[in-house]
C-alpha positions in Angstrom: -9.0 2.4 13.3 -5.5 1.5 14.6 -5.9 -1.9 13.5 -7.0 -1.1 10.3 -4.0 1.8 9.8 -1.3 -1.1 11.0 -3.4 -3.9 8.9 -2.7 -1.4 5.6 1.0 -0.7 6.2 1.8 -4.5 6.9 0.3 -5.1 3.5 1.9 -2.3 1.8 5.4 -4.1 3.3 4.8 -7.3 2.0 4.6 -5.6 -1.3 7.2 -4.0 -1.1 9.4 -7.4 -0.5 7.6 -9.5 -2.8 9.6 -8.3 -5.8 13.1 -10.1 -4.6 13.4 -6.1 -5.4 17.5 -5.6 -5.0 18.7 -1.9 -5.1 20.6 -1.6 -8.1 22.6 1.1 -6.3 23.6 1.4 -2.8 22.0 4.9 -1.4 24.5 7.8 -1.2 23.5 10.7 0.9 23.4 14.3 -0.7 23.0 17.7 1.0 20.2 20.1 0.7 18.5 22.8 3.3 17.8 26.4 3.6 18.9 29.3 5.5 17.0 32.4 6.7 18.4 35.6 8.2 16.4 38.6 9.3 17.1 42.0 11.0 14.0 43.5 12.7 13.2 46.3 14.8 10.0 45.9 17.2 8.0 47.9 19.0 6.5 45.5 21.9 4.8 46.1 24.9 6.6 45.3 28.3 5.2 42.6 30.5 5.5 43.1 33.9 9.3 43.1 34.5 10.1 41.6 31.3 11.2 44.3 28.3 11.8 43.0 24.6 14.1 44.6 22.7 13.7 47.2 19.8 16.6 45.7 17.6 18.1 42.3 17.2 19.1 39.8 14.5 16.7 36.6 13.8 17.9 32.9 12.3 16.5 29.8 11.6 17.6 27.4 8.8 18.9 23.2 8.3 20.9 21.1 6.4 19.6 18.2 4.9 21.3 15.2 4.4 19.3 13.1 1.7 19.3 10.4 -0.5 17.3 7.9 -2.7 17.5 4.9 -4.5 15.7 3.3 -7.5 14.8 -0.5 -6.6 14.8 -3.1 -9.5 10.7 -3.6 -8.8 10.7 0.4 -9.5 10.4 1.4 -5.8 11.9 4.5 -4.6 13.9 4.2 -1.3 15.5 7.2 0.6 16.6 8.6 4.0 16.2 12.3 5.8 18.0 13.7 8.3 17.1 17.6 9.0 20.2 18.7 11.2 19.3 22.2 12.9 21.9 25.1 11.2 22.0 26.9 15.1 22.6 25.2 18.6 18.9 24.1 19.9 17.6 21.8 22.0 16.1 20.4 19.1 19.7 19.4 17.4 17.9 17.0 14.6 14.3 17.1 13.8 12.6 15.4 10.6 14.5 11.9 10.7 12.8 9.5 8.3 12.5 6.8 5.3 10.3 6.5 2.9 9.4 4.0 0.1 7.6 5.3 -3.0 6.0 3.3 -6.0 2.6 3.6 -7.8 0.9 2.5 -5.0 1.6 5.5 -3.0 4.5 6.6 -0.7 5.1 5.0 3.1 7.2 7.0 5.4 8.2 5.4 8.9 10.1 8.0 11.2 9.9 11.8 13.0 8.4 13.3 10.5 5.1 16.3 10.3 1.5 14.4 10.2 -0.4 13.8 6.9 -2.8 16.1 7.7 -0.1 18.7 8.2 2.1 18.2 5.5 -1.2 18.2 3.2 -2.7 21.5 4.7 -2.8 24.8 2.7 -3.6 28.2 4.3 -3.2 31.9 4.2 -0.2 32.7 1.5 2.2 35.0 2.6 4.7 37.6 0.8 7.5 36.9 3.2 9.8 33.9 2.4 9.9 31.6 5.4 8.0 33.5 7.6 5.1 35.5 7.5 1.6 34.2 8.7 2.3 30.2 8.6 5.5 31.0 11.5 5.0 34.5 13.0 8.0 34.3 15.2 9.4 38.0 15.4 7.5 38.7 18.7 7.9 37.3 22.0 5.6 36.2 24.1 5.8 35.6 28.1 2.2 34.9 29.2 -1.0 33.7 27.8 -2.2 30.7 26.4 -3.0 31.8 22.7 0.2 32.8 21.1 0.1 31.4 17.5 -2.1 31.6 14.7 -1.2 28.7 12.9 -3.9 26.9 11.2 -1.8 23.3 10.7 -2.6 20.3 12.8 0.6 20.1 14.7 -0.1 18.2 17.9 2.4 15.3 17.1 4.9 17.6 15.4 8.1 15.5 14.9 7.0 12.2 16.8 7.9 9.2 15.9 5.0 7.7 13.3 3.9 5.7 10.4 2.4 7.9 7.4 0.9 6.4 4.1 -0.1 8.6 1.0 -2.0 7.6 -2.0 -0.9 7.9 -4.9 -3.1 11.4 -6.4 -6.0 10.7 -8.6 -8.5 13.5 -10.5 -6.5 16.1 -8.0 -8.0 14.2 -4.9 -4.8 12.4 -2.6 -5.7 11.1 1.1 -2.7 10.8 3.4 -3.7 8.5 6.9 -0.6 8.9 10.3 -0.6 6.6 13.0 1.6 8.0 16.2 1.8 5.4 19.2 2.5 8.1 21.9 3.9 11.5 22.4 6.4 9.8 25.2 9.3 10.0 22.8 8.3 14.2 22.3 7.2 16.0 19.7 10.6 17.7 18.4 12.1 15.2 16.7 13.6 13.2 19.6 13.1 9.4 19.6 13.6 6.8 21.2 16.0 4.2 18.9 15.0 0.8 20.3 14.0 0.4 24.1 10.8 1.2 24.8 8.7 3.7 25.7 7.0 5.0 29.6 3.1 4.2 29.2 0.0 5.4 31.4 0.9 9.0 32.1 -1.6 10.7 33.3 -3.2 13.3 30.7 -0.6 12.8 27.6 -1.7 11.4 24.2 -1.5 8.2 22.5 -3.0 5.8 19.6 -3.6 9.3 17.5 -4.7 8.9 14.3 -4.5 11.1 11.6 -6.1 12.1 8.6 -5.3 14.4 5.5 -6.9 14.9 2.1 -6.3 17.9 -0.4 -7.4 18.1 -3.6 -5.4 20.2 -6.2 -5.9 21.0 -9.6 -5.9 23.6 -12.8 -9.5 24.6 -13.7 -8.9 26.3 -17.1 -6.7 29.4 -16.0 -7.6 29.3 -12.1 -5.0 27.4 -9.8 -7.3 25.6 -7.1 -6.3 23.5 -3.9 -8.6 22.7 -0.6 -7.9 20.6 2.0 -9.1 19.2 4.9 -7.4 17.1 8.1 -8.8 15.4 11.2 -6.9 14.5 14.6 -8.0 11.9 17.3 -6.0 11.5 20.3 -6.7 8.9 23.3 -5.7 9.3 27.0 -3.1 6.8 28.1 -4.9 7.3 31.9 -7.1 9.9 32.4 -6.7 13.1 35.0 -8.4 15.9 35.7 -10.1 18.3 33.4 -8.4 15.7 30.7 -10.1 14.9 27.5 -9.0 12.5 24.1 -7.2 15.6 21.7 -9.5 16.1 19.1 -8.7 18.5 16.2 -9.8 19.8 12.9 -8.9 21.9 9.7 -9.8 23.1 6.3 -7.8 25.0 4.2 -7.7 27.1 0.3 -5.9 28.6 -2.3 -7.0 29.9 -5.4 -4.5 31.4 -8.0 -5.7 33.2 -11.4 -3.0 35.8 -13.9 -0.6 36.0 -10.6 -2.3 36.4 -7.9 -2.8 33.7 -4.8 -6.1 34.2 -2.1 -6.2 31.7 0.4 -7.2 31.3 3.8 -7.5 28.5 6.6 -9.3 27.5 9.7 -8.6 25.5 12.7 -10.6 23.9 15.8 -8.8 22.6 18.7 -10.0 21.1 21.7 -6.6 21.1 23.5 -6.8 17.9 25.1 -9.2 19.1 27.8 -12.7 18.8 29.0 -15.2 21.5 28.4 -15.3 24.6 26.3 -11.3 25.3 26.3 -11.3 25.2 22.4 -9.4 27.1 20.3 -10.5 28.3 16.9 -8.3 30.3 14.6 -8.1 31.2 10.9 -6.5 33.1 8.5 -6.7 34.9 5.2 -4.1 36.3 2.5 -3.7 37.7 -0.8 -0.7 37.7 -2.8 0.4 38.9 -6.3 3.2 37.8 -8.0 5.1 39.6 -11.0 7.7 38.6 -12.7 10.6 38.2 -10.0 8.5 40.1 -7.6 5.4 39.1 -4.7 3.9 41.3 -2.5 0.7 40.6 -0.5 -1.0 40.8 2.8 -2.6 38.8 5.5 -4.9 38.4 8.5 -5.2 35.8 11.0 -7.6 35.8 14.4 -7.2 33.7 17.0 -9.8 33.1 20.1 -9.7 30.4 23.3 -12.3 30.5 25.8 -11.6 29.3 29.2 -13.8 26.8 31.1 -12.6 27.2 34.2 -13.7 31.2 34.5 -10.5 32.6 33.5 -11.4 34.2 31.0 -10.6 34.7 26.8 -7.8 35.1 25.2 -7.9 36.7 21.6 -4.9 37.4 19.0 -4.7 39.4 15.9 -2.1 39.8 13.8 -1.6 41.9 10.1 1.1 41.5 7.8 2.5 43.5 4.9 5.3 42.6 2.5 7.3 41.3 -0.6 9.8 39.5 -2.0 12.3 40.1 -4.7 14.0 36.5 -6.6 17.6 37.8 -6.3 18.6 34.6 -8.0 18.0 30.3 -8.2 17.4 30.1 -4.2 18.1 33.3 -3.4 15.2 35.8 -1.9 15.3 39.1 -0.5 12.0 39.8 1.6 10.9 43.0 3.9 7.6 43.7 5.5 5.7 44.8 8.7 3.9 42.7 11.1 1.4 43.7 13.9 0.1 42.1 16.9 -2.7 42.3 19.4 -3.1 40.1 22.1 -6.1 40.8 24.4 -7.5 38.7 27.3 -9.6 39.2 30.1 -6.6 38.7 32.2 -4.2 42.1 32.1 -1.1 39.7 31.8 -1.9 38.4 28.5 -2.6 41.8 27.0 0.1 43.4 24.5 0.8 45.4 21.2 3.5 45.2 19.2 5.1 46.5 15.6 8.0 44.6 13.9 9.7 46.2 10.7 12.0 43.3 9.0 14.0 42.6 6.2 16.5 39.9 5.2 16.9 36.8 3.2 16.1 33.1 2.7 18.3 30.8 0.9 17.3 27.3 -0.3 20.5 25.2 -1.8 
């Protein structure tokens, strides 16, 4: 399969050049991004010696820098550089080009997986957050602390990523990432070279996405489906090749949105350590208005006797279009985390409101 994926992409290059394509103007970068602020009061329980607050102030938004080019053969070229709007360590994610024609789109850089970026799941009321990015608790033990239903296992790495173009609603999208030695947040590693044969971490993953989206009279309908294979670069204990899967839908009719999504991941490890979770939502949208709810479950059993690990979490909210870009969301989120093991058990209540601008 690798040869096959870097087979493809070399002949996709060559087209690309054949043209004696010459840009007819030199690429000038452009901002975009989004911001999102959020007050929230939360009601968690202590673990331990660790307290969470009851009251704080949440942020997470980037600045895009961004530009594009029309060749004279008709291919689009253009850059992306996410820059992080706060201090993290994770300064400048999503790094990338792309080149774009009728024969599809080829992106080479640190950029989300095919099969992520062509997932759907469980909508959600609240802009920017809500069930996709359930971040308003905090967690200290445990091993299943998300719900998210997207294959993210290569995150930000470095990779190649090929789309085709879309045809009768079906699109297939194929990622080829040579290791996770350069991390998964975006970092890289701009010429040199890369550590091989650590014990246990990932390489040679292949990835594959498909959705298939579409209007069917007056009923909005998208599935998708993606598929992760990982090899060992040496193998260690209780080790295994990363293998995951998804499926994902949405189905929209007169305003309102039900979707849902599942996942299964084996975690890179031998036995019965998978983790399956899934999701379900219902929105309705009127005029500048949404407001919906949503479910997700989360379970991981334990080979090694330790027990399971199971996490719920409801959501409640809307969102009022203030303006182009401009959103104004509130809601309520619980969470239940339960386990066999007394440290990984906790409750908690967040109450939140704030905004999310897109420019």
């Amino acid at each position: 399969m690798k040869k096959i994926l870097i087979g493809t992409t070399a002949l996709v290059a060559v087209g690309l050049v054949a043209g004696q394509a010459s840009a007819a103007e030199k690429i000038k970068l452009g901002l975009g991004g989004y911001y999102q602020s959020f007050f929230k009061i939360t009601d968690q329980d202590d673990i331990g010696a660790t307290s969470y607050r009851t009251d704080s102030v949440v942020q997470e938004g980037e600045i895009f820098f961004l530009g594009e080019t029309v060749l004279d053969n008709g291919t689009k070229v253009g850059v992306q550089v996410q820059l992080e709007g706060y201090t993290t360590g994770d300064q400048i994610d999503e790094h990338y080009v792309y080149f774009d024609g009728s024969w599809g789109r080829l992106l080479i850089g640190a950029e989300n997986s095919a099969a992520y970026l062509m997932h759907y799941a469980a909508p959600s009321a609240i802009v920017g957050h809500g069930m996709a990015t359930p971040n308003f608790f905090g967690f200290t033990t445990g091993d299943n602390q998300t719900d998210l239903t997207y294959v993210n296992e290569t995150s930000d790495a470095n990779k190649l990523t090929y789309f085709t173009p879309r045809m009768a609603g079906f699109q297939l999208g194929l990622s080829y990432t040579p290791s996770l030695a350069g991390g998964t947040g975006g970092s890289s590693n701009s010429y040199g070279n890369l550590t091989d044969d650590a014990a246990g971490r990932q390489e040679q993953i292949v990835e594959v996405g498909v959705n298939y989206v579409n209007k069917l009279g007056g009923v909005d309908l998208a599935v998708s489906g993606g598929y992760l294979k990982g090899s060992l670069e040496a193998d260690a204990i209780g080790a295994d090749d990363l293998q995951v899967w998804s499926l994902g839908m949405n189905v929209g009719f007169s305003g309102f949105t039900l979707g849902g999504s599942y996942i299964n991941d084996n975690n890179g490890l031998e036995g019965n350590n998978d983790m399956d979770r899934w999701n379900v939502g219902l929105t309705y949208a009127f005029g500048p208005y949404t407001v919906g709810g949503a479910y997700a479950l989360s379970t991981r059993e334990f080979a090694n006797g330790a027990g399971d690990d199971e996490l719920e979490f409801y959501e409640f909210g809307g969102t009022y279009a203030m303006g182009p870009g401009v959103n104004l969301s509130a809601g309520v989120q619980f969470v239940n985390a339960d386990s066999d093991r007394a440290s990984a058990r906790q409750e908690g209540t967040s109450f939140l409101i704030g905004t999310g601008i897109s420019f």
